[in-house]
C-alpha positions as CSV (number, residue, x, y, z in Angstrom):
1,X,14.0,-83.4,-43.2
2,X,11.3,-81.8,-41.5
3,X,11.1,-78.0,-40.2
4,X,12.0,-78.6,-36.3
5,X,15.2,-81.1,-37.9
6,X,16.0,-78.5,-40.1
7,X,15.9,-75.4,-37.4
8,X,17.9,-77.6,-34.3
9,X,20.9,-78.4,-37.2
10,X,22.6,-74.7,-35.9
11,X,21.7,-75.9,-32.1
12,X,23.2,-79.2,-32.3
13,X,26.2,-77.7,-34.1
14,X,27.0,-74.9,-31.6
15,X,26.5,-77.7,-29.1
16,X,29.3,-79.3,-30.6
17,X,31.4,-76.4,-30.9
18,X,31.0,-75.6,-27.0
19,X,32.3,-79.3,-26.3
20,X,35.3,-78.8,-28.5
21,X,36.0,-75.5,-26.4
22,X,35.8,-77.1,-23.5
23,X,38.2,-79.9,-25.1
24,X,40.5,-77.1,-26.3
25,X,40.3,-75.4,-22.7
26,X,41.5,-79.2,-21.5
27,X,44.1,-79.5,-24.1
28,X,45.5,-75.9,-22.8
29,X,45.9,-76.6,-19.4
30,X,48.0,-79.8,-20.0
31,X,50.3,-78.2,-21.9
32,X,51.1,-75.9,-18.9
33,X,51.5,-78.8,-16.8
34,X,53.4,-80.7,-18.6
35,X,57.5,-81.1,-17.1
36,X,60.3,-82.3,-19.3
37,X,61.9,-85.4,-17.8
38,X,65.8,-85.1,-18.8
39,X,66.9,-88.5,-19.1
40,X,70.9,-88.7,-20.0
41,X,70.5,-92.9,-20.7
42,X,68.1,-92.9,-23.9
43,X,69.7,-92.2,-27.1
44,X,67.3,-92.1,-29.8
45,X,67.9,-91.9,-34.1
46,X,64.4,-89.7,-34.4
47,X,63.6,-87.2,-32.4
48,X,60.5,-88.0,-29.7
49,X,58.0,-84.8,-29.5
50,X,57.5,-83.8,-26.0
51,X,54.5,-83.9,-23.8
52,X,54.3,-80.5,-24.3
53,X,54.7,-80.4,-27.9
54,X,52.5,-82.6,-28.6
55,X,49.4,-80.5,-26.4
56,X,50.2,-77.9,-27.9
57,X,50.1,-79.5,-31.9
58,X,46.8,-81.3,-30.3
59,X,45.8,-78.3,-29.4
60,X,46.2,-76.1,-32.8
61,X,44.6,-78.4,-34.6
62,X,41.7,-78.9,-32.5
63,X,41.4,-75.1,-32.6
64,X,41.7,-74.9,-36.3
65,X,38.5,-77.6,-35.9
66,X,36.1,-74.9,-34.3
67,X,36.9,-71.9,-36.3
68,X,36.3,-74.2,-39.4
69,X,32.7,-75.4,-37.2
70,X,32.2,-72.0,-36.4
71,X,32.1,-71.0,-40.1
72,X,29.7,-73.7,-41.0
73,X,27.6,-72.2,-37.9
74,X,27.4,-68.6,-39.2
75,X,26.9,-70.1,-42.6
76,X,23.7,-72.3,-41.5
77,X,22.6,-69.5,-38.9
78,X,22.1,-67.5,-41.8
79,X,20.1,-69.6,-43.9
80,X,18.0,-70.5,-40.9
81,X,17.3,-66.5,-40.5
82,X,16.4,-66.8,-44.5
83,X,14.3,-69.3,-44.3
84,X,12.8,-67.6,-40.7
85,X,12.3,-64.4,-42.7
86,X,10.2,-66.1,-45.3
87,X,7.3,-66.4,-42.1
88,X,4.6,-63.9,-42.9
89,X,3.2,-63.6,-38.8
90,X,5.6,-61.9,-36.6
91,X,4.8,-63.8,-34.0
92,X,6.1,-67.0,-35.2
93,X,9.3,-65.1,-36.8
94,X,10.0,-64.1,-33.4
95,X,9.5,-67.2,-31.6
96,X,11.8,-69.1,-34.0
97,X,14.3,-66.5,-33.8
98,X,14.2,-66.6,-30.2
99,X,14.6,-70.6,-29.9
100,X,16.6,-71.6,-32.7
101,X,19.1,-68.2,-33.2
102,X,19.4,-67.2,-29.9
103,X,19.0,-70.7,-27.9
104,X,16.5,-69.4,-25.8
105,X,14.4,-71.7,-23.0
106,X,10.8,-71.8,-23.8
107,X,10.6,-70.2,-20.3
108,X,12.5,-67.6,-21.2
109,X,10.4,-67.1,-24.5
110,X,6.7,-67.2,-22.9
111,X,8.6,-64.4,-20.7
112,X,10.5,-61.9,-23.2
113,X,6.8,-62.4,-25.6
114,X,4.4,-62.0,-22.3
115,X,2.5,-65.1,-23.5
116,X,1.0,-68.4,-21.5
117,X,3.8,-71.1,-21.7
118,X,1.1,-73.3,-23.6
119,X,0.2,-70.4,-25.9
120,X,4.1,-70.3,-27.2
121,X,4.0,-74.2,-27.9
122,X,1.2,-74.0,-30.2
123,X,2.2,-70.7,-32.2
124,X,5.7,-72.9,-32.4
125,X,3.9,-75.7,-33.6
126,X,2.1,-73.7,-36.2
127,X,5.4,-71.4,-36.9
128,X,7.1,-75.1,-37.7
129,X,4.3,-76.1,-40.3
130,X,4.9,-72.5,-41.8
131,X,8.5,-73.5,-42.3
132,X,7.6,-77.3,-43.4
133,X,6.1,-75.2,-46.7
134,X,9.2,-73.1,-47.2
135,X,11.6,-75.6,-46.5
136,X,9.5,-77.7,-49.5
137,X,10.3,-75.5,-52.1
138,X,13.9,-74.4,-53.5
139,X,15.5,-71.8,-52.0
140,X,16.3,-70.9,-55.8
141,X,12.5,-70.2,-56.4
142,X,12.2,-67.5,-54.2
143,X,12.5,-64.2,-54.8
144,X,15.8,-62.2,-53.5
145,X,13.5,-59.4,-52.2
146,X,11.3,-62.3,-50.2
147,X,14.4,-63.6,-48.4
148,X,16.0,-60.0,-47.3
């Protein structure tokens, strides 16, 4: 796995998380318009969950889904910032802080660091081959006081 594969893992999870909201947010809303259709004719030996109940059983377990996803995300986010904070140049610590912590546009980068659009795409570029070395070697091998 390279360093850009490595950083975009929390971007492409939180992306994921965001779809399952909206899913949730879905889910939600057809539970409250769900009606109960009485229906005196039908006599059943097991009892058939409702429309309702099922949203709503749909609906826990899609939200027990993200918390469990937004664990993992913390989890990664947090190695990401270890492996950020092994970068010497503050420049590049910041720029991959920036884009793959805080989802930030490139725009919005170039903006926030008052550099050329262009500039910011080669510091990223050499910022990535800084984290190609530390990705290389074992957490493990580092020292604590490198990674805090």
């Amino acid at each position: 796995m390279n360093a850009k594969e490595y950083l975009t893992q929390a971007f492409k999870l939180d992306e994921r998380i965001n779809c399952k909201i909206e899913q949730a947010s879905s889910l939600r809303d057809l539970a409250c318009k769900v009606t109960a259709s009485i229906n005196d004719d039908r006599i059943s030996g097991t009892k058939q969950k409702s429309p309702m109940e099922n949203a709503i059983v749909k609906l826990v377990d899609l939200e027990r889904e993200i918390d469990k996803d937004i664990d993992e995300l913390i989890d990664l986010k947090r190695e990401i910032i270890n492996i950020i904070n092994l970068v010497k140049n503050q420049n590049y610590r910041l720029i991959l802080e920036l884009r793959y912590i805080n989802g930030k546009t490139w725009d919005d980068i170039a903006t926030k660091m008052q550099y050329d659009l262009r500039w910011i795409y080669r510091l990223h570029g050499r910022a990535l081959r800084e984290i190609d070395k530390n990705i290389k070697k074992p957490l493990k091998d580092t020292k604590q006081s490198d990674i805090i």
